[in-house]
C-alpha positions as CSV (number, residue, x, y, z in Angstrom):
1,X,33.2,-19.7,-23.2
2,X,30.0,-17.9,-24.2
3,X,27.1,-20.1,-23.1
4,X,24.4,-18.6,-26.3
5,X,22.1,-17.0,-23.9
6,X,19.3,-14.5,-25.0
7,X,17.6,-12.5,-22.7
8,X,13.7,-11.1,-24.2
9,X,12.1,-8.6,-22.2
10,X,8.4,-8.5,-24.0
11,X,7.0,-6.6,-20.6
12,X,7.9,-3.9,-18.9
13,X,5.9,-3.8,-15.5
14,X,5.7,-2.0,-11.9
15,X,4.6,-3.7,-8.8
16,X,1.1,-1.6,-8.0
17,X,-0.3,-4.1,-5.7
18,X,0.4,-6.7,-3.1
19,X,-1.7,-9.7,-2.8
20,X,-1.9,-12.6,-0.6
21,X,-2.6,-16.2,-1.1
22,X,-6.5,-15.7,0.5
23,X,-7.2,-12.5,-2.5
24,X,-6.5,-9.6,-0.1
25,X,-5.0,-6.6,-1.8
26,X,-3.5,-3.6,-0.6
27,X,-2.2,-1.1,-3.7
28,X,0.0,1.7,-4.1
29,X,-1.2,5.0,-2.6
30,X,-1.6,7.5,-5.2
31,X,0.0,9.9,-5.6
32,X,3.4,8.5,-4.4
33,X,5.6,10.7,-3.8
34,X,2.8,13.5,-1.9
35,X,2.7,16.3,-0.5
36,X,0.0,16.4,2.5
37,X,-2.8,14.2,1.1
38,X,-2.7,10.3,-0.2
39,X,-5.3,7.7,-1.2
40,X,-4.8,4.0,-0.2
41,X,-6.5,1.6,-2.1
42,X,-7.3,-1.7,-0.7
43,X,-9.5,-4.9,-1.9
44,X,-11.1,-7.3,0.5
45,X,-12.2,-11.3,-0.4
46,X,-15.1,-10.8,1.6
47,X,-17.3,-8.7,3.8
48,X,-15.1,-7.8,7.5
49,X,-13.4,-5.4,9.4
50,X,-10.1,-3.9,8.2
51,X,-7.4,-1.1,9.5
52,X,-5.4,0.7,7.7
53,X,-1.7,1.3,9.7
54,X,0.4,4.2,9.4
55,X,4.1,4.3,10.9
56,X,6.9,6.0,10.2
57,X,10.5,4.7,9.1
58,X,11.3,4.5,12.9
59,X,8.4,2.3,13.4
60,X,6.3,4.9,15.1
61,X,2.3,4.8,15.1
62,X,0.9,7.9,13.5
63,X,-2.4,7.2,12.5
64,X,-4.9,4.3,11.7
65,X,-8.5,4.2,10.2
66,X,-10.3,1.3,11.0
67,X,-14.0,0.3,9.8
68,X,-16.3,-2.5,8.5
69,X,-15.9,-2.8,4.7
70,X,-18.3,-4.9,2.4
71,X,-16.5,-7.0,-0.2
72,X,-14.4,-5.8,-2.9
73,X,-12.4,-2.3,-3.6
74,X,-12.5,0.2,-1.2
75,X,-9.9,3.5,-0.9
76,X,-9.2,6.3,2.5
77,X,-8.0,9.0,1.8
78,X,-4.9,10.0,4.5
79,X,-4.1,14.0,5.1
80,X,-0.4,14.4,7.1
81,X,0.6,18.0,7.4
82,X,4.6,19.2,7.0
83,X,6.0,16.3,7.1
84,X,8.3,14.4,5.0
85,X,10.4,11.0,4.4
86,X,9.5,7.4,4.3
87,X,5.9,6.3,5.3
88,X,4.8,2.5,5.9
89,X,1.0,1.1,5.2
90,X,-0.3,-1.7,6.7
91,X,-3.8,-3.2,5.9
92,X,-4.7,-5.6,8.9
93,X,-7.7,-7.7,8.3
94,X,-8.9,-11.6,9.6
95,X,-7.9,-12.1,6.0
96,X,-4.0,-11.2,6.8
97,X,-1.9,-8.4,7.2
98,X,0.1,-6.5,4.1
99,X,2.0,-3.4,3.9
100,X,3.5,-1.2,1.7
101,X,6.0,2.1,2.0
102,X,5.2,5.8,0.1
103,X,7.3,8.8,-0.1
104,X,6.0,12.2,1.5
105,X,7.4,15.4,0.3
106,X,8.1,18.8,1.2
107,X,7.2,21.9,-1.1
């Protein structure tokens, strides 16, 4: 028996960002899929130390870049030569830790 259901869709969105309870963000690298070169943009509550992660779908280090960051938006650019598959991003901070995956091509 039909139960007189609608479903509305009034927005159509992505998920660009992850965000944790204390206001730390870590966003989508940019482009995504890329070729040799990404951005990571991240957001910090406050003023602290932060690393950026990189490992690959086997969970394999490749590369980090870790600094003091003042409050608020901040972006590192990444460079990976010939390479290709499934990347993970973690932003590790006294604030928490989030991460996110990207997509490197080959041309």
């Amino acid at each position: 028996e039909a139960a007189g259901i609608d479903l509305v869709y009034d927005v159509v969105s992505a998920v660009t960002e992850v965000e944790n309870k204390e206001g730390l963000r870590l966003l989508q690298n940019r482009p995504n899929p890329f070729h040799e070169q990404t951005t990571i943009g991240f957001e910090l509550p406050v003023a602290g130390e932060a690393t950026i992660k990189v490992y690959n779908s086997e969970g394999q280090f490749i590369t980090e870049r870790k600094g003091k960051y003042a409050s608020g938006y901040h972006e590192e650019v990444f460079s990976f030569a010939n390479g290709s598959g499934v990347l993970f991003y973690e932003l590790v901070t006294d604030k928490g830790i989030l991460m996110r995956k990207m997509i490197q091509i080959r041309r």
